[in-house]
C-alpha positions in Angstrom: 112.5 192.0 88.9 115.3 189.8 88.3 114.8 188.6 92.3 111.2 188.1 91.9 112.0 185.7 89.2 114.0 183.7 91.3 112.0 183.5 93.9 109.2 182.4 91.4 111.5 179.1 90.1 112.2 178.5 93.9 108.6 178.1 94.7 108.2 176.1 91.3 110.9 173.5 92.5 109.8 173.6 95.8 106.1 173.0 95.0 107.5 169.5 92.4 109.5 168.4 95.0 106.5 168.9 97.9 104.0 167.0 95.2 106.5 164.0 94.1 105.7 161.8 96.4 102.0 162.2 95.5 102.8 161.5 91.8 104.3 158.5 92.8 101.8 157.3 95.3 99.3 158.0 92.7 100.9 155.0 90.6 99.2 151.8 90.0 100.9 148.9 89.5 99.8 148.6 85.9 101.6 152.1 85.1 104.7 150.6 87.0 104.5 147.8 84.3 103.9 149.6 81.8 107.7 152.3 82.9 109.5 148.7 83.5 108.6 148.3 79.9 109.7 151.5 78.3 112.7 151.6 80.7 113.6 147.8 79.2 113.6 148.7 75.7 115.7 152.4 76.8 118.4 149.6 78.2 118.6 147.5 74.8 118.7 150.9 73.0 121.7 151.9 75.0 123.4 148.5 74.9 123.0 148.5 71.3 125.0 152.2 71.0 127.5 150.8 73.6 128.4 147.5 71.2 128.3 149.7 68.4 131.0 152.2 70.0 133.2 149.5 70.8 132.9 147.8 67.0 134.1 152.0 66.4 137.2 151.9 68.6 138.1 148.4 67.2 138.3 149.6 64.1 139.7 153.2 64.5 141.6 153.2 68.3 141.4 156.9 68.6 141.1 158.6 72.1 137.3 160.1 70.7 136.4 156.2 70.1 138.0 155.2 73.2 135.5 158.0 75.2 133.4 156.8 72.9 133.2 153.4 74.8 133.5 155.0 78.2 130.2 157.7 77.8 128.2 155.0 76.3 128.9 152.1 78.3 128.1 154.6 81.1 124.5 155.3 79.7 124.3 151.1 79.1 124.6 150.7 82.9 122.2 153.6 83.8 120.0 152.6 81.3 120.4 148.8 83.3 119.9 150.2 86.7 116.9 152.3 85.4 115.0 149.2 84.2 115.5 147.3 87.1 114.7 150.1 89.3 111.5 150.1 87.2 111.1 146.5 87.6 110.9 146.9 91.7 109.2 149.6 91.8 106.3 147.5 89.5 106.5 144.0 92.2 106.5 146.5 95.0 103.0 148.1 94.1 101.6 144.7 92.8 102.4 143.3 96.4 101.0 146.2 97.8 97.7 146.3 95.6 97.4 142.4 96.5 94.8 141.9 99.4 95.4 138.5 99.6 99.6 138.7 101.0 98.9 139.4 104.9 100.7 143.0 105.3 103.7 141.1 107.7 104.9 139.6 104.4 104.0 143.2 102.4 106.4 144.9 104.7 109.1 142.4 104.7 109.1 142.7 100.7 108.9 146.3 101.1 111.6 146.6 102.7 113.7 144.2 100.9 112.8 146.3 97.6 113.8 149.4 99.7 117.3 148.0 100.8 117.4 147.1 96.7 116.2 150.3 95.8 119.5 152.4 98.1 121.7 149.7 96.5 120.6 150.8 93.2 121.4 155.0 93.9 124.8 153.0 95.6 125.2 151.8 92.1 124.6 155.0 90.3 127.3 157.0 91.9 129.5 154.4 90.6 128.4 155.2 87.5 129.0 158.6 87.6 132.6 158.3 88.8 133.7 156.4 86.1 136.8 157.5 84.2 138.0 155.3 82.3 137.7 151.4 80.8 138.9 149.6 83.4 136.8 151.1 85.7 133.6 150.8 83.8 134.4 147.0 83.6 134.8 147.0 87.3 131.6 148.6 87.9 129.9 146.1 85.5 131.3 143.0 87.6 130.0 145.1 90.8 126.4 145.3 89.3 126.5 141.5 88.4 127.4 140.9 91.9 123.8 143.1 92.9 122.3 141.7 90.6 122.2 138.1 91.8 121.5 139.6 95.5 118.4 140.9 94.0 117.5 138.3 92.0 118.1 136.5 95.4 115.9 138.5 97.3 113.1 138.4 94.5 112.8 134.5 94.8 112.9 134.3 98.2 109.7 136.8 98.5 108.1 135.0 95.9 108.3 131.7 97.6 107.2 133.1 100.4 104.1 134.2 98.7 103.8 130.9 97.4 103.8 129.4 100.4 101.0 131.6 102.1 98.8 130.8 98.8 99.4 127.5 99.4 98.7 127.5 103.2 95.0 129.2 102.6 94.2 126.1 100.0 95.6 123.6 102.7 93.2 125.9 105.3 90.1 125.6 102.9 90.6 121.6 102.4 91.4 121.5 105.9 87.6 123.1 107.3 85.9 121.3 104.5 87.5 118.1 105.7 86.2 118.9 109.5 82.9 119.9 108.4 82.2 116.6 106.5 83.6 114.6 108.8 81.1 116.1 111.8 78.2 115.3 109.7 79.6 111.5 108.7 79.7 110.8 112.7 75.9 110.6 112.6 75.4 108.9 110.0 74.9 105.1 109.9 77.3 102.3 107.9 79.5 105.5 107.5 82.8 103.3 107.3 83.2 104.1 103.7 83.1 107.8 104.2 85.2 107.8 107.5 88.1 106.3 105.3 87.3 108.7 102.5 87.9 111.7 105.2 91.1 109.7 106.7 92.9 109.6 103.7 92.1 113.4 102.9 93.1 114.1 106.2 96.4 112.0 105.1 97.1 113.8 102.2 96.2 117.3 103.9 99.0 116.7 107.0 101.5 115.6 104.4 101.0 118.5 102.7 101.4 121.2 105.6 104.8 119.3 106.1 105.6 119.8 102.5 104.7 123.7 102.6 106.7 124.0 105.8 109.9 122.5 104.0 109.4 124.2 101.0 109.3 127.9 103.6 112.6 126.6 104.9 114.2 126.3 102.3 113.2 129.9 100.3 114.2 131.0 104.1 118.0 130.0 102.6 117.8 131.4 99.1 120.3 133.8 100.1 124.0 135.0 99.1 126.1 133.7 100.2 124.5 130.4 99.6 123.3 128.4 97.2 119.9 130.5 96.1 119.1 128.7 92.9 119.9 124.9 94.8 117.6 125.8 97.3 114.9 127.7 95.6 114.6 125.0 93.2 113.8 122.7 96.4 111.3 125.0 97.7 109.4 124.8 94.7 110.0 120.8 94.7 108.6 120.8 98.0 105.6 122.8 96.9 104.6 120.5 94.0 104.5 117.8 96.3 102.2 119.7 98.4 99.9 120.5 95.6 99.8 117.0 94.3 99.2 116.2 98.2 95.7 118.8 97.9 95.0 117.6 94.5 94.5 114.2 96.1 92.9 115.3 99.5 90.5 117.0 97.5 89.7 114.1 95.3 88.8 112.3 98.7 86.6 114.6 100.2 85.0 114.9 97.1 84.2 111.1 97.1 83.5 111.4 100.9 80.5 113.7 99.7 79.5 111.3 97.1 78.8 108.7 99.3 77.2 110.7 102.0 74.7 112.2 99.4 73.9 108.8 98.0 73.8 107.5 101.7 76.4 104.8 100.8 
C-alpha cells in the first residue's frame, strides 16, 4: 500500500513537471505583466521587512537580530531577482506576440533574455549560500553589477526595435515618393512638383543615414562601455531621423497637392 502511494506522488510530479512547459507556453504577455506586477510589489514587501530588521539589530545587536538581517536581506534579493525575472519573462513574450519585429531580431532578444535568465538562477545560488553579513553585501554589489548588464542588454534590443520601426516608415515614405514621382514625369510644367519630390527624397536619404547611425551606436550599448553615452546618441540620431520623415512627408504631401490641382 505504502509503495503504491509512492508510486502515485511519482507519477503526480512527473505528470507537473511533463505539463510545465505547457503552462508556461500557455502564457500571454498580458499574464506576464500582470506576475512582473505582483512579483514588484512581493520585492518592496521584502525590502521593507529587510530595513525594518536592520532598524531591529541597531537597536538591540543580538545574534537573533543579527540573523535577523541575514534571512531577510536574503528574501530582499530573491524577492529582487523574482521581479526581474518576471520582468523578462513579460518583454520576452511581448517580443514574441509582436508580428511586426522580423523573427532575426526575436531570436537575438530571445536569446539575450535567455543568457539573462541563467544569470539570474547564477544569482540565486548565491543567494542561497549566504552566511553571513558580509557576504550578503557582496552578493548585493554582484547583482548591481547584473543588473546594469541587463539593463544594458534591454536598451540595446530596444533600440534595435526602434530602428526597424523606423526603417518600415523610411520604406513607406520611400515607395510613396517613387510612385508620385513616376506619375509627375508625364505630366506637363511639372517643375514645381519635381522639386517637391527632390527635397522629400532629401530628407528621406538623410534619414536612412540617421537610422543607420543611431543602429551603430545601440550596437555599442554594452559593458564594458559607455551604454547610457551611447544609447542616448542612438536615440539622438533617431529624432533626427523622424524630424527628417516628418519633413519628407510634408513634401510629398505638397507634391500631391499640386499634381491634383495640376499646378
Amino acid at each position: 500500500m505504502k509503495l503504491k502511494k509512492i508510486s502515485f506522488i511519482a507519477l503526480l510530479v512527473l505528470a507537473m513537471l511533463l505539463l510545465q512547459p505547457i503552462a508556461v507556453t500557455a502564457l500571454s504577455a498580458s499574464d506576464a505583466k500582470q506576475d512582473w506586477h505582483d512579483a514588484k510589489q512581493a520585492s518592496v514587501e521584502a525590502q521593507a521587512e529587510h530595513r525594518d530588521a536592520k532598524i531591529e539589530w541597531a537597536a538591540d545587536k543580538t545574534e537573533e537580530n543579527n540573523q535577523k538581517v541575514i534571512d531577510t536581506g536574503k528574501d530582499a534579493l530573491h524577492a529582487a531577482l523574482d521581479e526581474v525575472e518576471a520582468w523578462l519573462i513579460w518583454k520576452d513574450l511581448e517580443v514574441e506576440e509582436n508580428p511586426d519585429i522580423p523573427d532575426d531580431l526575436k531570436e537575438t532578444i530571445q536569446e539575450d533574455v535567455a543568457t539573462n535568465l541563467v544569470k539570474i538562477d547564477e544569482l540565486r545560488a548565491d543567494v542561497d549560500g549566504v552566511q553571513n553579513r558580509f557576504q550578503l553585501g557582496a552578493v548585493f554589489l554582484k547583482m548591481v553589477g547584473s543588473y546594469f548588464e541587463l539593463v544594458s542588454d534591454v536598451a540595446r534590443n530596444s533600440g534595435f526595435v526602434w530602428v526597424h520601426t523606423a526603417n518600415e516608415h523610411a520604406d513607406t515614405l520611400e515607395d510613396y515618393e517613387s510612385k508620385l514621382r513616376e506619375a509627375a514625369e508625364d505630366m506637363d510644367d511639372n517643375e514645381l512638383v519635381i522639386e517637391k519630390l527632390n527635397m522629400a527624397k532629401a530628407e528621406i536619404d538623410d534619414a536612412r543615414e540617421n537610422i543607420g547611425n543611431a543602429e551603430e551606436e545601440y550596437e555599442q550599448v554594452r559593458i564594458p562601455g559607455q551604454p547610457l553615452i551611447k544609447f542616448s546618441n542612438g536615440n539622438n540620431y533617431l529624432r533626427i531621423a523622424r524630424g527628417n520623415m516628418l519633413s519628407a512627408h510634408r513634401n510629398l504631401n505638397e507634391a500631391y497637392g499640386l499634381m491634383v490641382r495640376g499646378e
